[in-house]
C-alpha positions as CSV (number, residue, x, y, z in Angstrom):
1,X,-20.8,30.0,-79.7
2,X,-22.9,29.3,-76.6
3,X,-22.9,32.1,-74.1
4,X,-24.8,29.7,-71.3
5,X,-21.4,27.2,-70.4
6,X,-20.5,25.7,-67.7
7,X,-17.8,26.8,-65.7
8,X,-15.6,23.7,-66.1
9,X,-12.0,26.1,-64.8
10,X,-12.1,23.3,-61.8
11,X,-11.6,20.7,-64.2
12,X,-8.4,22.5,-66.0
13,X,-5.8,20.5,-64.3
14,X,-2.7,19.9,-67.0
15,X,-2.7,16.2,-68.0
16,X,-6.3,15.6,-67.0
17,X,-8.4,13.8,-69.8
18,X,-12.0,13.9,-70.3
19,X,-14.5,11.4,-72.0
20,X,-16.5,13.3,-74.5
21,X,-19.7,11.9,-76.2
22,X,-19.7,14.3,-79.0
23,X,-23.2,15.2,-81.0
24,X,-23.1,17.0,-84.3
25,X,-25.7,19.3,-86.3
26,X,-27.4,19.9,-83.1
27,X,-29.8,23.1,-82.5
28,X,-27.3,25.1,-80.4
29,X,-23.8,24.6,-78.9
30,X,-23.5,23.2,-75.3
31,X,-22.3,21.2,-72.6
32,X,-23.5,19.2,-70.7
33,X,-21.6,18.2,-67.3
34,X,-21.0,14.7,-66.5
35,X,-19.3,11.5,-67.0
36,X,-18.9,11.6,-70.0
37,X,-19.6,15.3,-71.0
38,X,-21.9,16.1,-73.3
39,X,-21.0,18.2,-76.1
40,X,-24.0,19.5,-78.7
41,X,-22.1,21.4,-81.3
42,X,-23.7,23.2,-84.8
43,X,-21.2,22.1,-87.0
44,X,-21.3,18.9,-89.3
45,X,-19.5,16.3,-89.0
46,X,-17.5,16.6,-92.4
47,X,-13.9,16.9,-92.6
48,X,-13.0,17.3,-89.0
49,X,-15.5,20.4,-88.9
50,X,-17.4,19.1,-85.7
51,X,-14.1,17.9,-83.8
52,X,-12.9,21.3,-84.6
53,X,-15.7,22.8,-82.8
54,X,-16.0,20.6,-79.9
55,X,-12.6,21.3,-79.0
56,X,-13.3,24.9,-79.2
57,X,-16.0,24.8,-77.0
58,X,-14.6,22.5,-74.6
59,X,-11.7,25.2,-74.4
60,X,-14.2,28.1,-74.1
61,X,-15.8,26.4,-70.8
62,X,-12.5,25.0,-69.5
63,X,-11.1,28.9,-69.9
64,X,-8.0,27.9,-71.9
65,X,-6.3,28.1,-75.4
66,X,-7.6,25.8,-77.8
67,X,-4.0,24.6,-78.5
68,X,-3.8,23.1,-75.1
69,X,-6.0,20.4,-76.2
70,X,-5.2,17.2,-77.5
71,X,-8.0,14.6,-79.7
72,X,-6.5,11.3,-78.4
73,X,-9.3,9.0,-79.5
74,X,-12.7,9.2,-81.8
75,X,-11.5,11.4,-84.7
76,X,-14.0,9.8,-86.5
77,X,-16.4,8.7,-83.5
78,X,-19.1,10.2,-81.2
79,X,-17.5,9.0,-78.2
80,X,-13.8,10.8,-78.2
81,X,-11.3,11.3,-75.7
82,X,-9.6,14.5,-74.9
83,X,-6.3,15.7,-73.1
84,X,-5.6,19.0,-71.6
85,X,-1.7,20.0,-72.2
Protein backbone atom coordinates (compact mmCIF):
# COMPACT_ATOMS: atom_id res chain seq x y z
CA UNK A 1 0.00 0.00 0.00
CA UNK A 2 0.92 3.72 -0.60
CA UNK A 3 2.54 5.39 2.31
CA UNK A 4 2.17 9.06 0.47
CA UNK A 5 -2.05 9.49 0.89
CA UNK A 6 -3.88 12.15 1.32
CA UNK A 7 -5.41 12.94 4.48
CA UNK A 8 -9.00 12.70 3.32
CA UNK A 9 -10.42 12.29 7.60
CA UNK A 10 -12.29 15.78 6.58
CA UNK A 11 -14.18 14.00 4.11
CA UNK A 12 -15.31 10.94 6.65
CA UNK A 13 -18.71 12.24 7.24
CA UNK A 14 -21.26 8.93 7.66
CA UNK A 15 -23.55 8.94 4.54
CA UNK A 16 -21.23 10.98 2.42
CA UNK A 17 -20.63 9.47 -1.14
CA UNK A 18 -17.78 10.00 -3.35
CA UNK A 19 -17.34 9.69 -7.22
CA UNK A 20 -14.37 7.54 -7.87
CA UNK A 21 -12.77 7.19 -11.36
CA UNK A 22 -11.02 4.06 -10.64
CA UNK A 23 -7.60 2.97 -12.76
CA UNK A 24 -6.23 -0.50 -12.60
CA UNK A 25 -2.63 -2.17 -13.03
CA UNK A 26 -1.17 1.17 -12.42
CA UNK A 27 2.67 1.65 -11.37
CA UNK A 28 1.84 2.41 -7.65
CA UNK A 29 -1.26 2.89 -5.43
CA UNK A 30 -2.64 6.48 -5.02
CA UNK A 31 -4.99 9.15 -4.77
CA UNK A 32 -5.60 11.72 -6.25
CA UNK A 33 -7.92 14.59 -4.65
CA UNK A 34 -10.65 15.94 -6.62
CA UNK A 35 -14.01 15.76 -8.06
CA UNK A 36 -13.98 12.78 -8.90
CA UNK A 37 -11.05 11.21 -6.95
CA UNK A 38 -8.58 9.56 -8.55
CA UNK A 39 -7.68 6.23 -7.44
CA UNK A 40 -4.39 4.31 -9.18
CA UNK A 41 -4.42 0.98 -7.65
CA UNK A 42 -1.78 -2.23 -8.56
CA UNK A 43 -4.26 -4.79 -8.70
CA UNK A 44 -5.97 -6.15 -11.94
CA UNK A 45 -9.05 -5.79 -12.71
CA UNK A 46 -10.11 -9.52 -12.54
CA UNK A 47 -12.72 -10.91 -10.33
CA UNK A 48 -13.37 -7.89 -8.23
CA UNK A 49 -9.54 -7.78 -7.38
CA UNK A 50 -9.15 -3.92 -8.25
CA UNK A 51 -12.62 -2.84 -6.48
CA UNK A 52 -11.24 -4.80 -3.58
CA UNK A 53 -8.27 -2.65 -3.45
CA UNK A 54 -9.67 0.62 -4.19
CA UNK A 55 -11.88 0.37 -1.47
CA UNK A 56 -9.03 -0.46 0.70
CA UNK A 57 -7.21 2.38 -0.11
CA UNK A 58 -9.90 4.77 -0.08
CA UNK A 59 -10.45 3.53 3.60
CA UNK A 60 -6.71 3.77 4.45
CA UNK A 61 -6.84 7.69 3.42
CA UNK A 62 -10.33 8.33 4.80
CA UNK A 63 -8.92 6.66 8.31
CA UNK A 64 -11.73 4.07 8.63
CA UNK A 65 -12.65 0.28 8.47
CA UNK A 66 -12.92 -1.04 5.22
CA UNK A 67 -16.34 -2.44 6.14
CA UNK A 68 -17.80 1.03 6.42
CA UNK A 69 -17.72 1.30 2.77
CA UNK A 70 -20.26 0.56 0.36
CA UNK A 71 -19.65 -0.03 -3.85
CA UNK A 72 -22.98 1.49 -4.99
CA UNK A 73 -22.25 1.87 -8.65
CA UNK A 74 -19.33 0.61 -11.36
CA UNK A 75 -18.65 -2.94 -10.14
CA UNK A 76 -17.58 -3.54 -13.35
CA UNK A 77 -16.78 0.26 -14.42
CA UNK A 78 -13.93 2.84 -14.08
CA UNK A 79 -16.12 5.38 -12.97
CA UNK A 80 -17.76 3.95 -9.51
CA UNK A 81 -19.56 5.42 -6.78
CA UNK A 82 -18.90 4.89 -3.13
CA UNK A 83 -20.76 5.36 0.27
CA UNK A 84 -19.28 5.79 3.59
CA UNK A 85 -21.62 3.80 6.38
Amino acid sequence: MARDLPDLSDLAVPGAEFRIRATPKAARDRIEPGDPLRVYVTAPADKGAANAAVLALLAKALGVARTRLTLLRGASARDKRVRLD
